[in-house]
Each structure stands twice: as C-alpha cells, then as structure tokens.
C-alpha positions in Angstrom: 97.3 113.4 95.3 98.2 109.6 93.8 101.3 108.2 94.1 101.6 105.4 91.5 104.2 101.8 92.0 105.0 98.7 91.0 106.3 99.3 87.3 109.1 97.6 86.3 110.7 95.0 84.0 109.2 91.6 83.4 109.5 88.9 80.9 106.5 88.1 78.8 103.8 85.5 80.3 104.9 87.7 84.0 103.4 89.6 86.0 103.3 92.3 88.3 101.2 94.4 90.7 100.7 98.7 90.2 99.8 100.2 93.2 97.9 103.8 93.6 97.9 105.6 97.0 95.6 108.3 97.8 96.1 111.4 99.9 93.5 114.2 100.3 90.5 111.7 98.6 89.3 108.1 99.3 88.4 105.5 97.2 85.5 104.6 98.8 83.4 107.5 96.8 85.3 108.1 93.9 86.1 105.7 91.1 89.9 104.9 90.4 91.1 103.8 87.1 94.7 103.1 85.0 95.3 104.4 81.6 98.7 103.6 79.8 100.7 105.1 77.6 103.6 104.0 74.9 106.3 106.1 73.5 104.6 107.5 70.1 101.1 106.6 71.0 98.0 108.5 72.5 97.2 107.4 76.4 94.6 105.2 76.6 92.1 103.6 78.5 93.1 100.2 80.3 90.8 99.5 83.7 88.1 101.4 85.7 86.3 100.6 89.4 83.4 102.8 89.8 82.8 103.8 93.6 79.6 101.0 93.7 82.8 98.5 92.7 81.4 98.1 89.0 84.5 97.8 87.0 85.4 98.2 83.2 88.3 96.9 81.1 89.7 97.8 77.6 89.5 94.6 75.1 93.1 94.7 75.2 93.6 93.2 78.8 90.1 91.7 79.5 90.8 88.3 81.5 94.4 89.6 82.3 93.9 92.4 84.3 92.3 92.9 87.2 91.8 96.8 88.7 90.2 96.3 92.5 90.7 98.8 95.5 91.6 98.4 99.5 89.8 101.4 100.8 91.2 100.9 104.5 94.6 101.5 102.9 92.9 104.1 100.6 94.9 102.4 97.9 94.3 100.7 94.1 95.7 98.2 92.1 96.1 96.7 88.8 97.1 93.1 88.8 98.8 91.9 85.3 98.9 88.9 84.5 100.1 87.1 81.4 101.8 90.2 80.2 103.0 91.0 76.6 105.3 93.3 75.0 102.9 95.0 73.7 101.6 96.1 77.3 104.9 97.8 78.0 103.9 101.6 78.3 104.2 104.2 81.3 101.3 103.0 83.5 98.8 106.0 85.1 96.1 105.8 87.8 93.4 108.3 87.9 90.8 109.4 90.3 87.5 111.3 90.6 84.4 111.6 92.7 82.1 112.4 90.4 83.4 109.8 87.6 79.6 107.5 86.2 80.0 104.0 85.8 79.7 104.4 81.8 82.0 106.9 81.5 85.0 105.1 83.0 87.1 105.3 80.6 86.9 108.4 79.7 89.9 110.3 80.7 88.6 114.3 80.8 86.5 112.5 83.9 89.4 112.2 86.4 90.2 115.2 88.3 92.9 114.0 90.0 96.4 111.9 88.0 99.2 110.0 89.3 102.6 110.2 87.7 103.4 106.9 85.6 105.3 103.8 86.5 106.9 102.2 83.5 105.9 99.0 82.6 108.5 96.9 80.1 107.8 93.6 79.2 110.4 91.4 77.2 109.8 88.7 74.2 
C-alpha cells in the first residue's frame, strides 16, 4: 500500500514536497518512483530511485526535481522546485521490488501505485 501527499496549489517559480508512505513493503529493496498525469494526456514518467539509490529523471524536470527516499520512515519524496504550469498534473508514486535500474521509468514495472495528489501551479 502507498499513501501519496503534499499536492497542492503553488504559484510558478514555488515549490513543494510529495511524500509516499509505504505499508506492507520497504523502500530499502525496492525502487520507488513518481509519474504524473494531466487532464487529456497519457501518465508519464517523471523520477525513479532504484533500491542501490541510482536515480533517473525525465528531461522535463532534470535539475528541478529531486526523488530521494527515508527508509527508517519507509517513506519517498519528490522535491519541486522552480515549478511551472506546465508541471500541474495529478502526481503518482510507484513501487516495486523487482524494478532494474534501466527500466525505471517504465510503468508496467511497478507492482504496487499510490493514489494521486494534484499538483496546480499558477502563471
């Protein structure tokens, strides 16, 4: 089970913090990642840690984002930073143990999906 926070409504050049908490799994052997979705567009890929702590990041938020992991609080995170509107999208963290660091971004490797906290950034 994930339990996905920290959606909400910012102004652009913001940011904010999602949060993930785990039940039943722990981040320390499985990799944890955040995919995003706007209204009228497919999901997509946005930030992956791998269980070694290797992460990946879509081109779209390279040097904004950062996805990192407290695995004594069995919990992720996404920070944004220097958000735009065009970030605003319901927000969705994904786990799975068995998840290879170049596959990160592929969503049929998560097993397990949080429900999405909307993200809405402002011009």
């Amino acid at each position: 089970q994930l339990q996905a926070s920290g959606g909400g409504l910012v102004q652009a050049g913001g940011s904010l913090r999602l949060s993930c908490v785990a039940s039943g799994l722990t981040f320390r052997t499985a990799a944890v990642a955040w995919f995003r979705q706007a209204p009228g567009k497919e999901r997509e890929f946005v930030a992956g840690m791998h269980r070694s702590g290797g992460t990946t990041y879509s081109t779209s938020v390279k040097g904004r984002f950062t996805v990192s992991r407290d695995s004594a609080k069995n919990t992720g995170y996404l920070q944004m930073n220097s958000l735009r509107p065009e970030d605003t999208a319901a927000y969705y963290c994904a786990a799975g143990p068995s998840v290879i660091l170049g596959n990160l971004a592929s969503q049929s490797a998560y097993v397990y999906w949080g429900q999405g906290t909307q993200v809405t950034v402002s011009s």
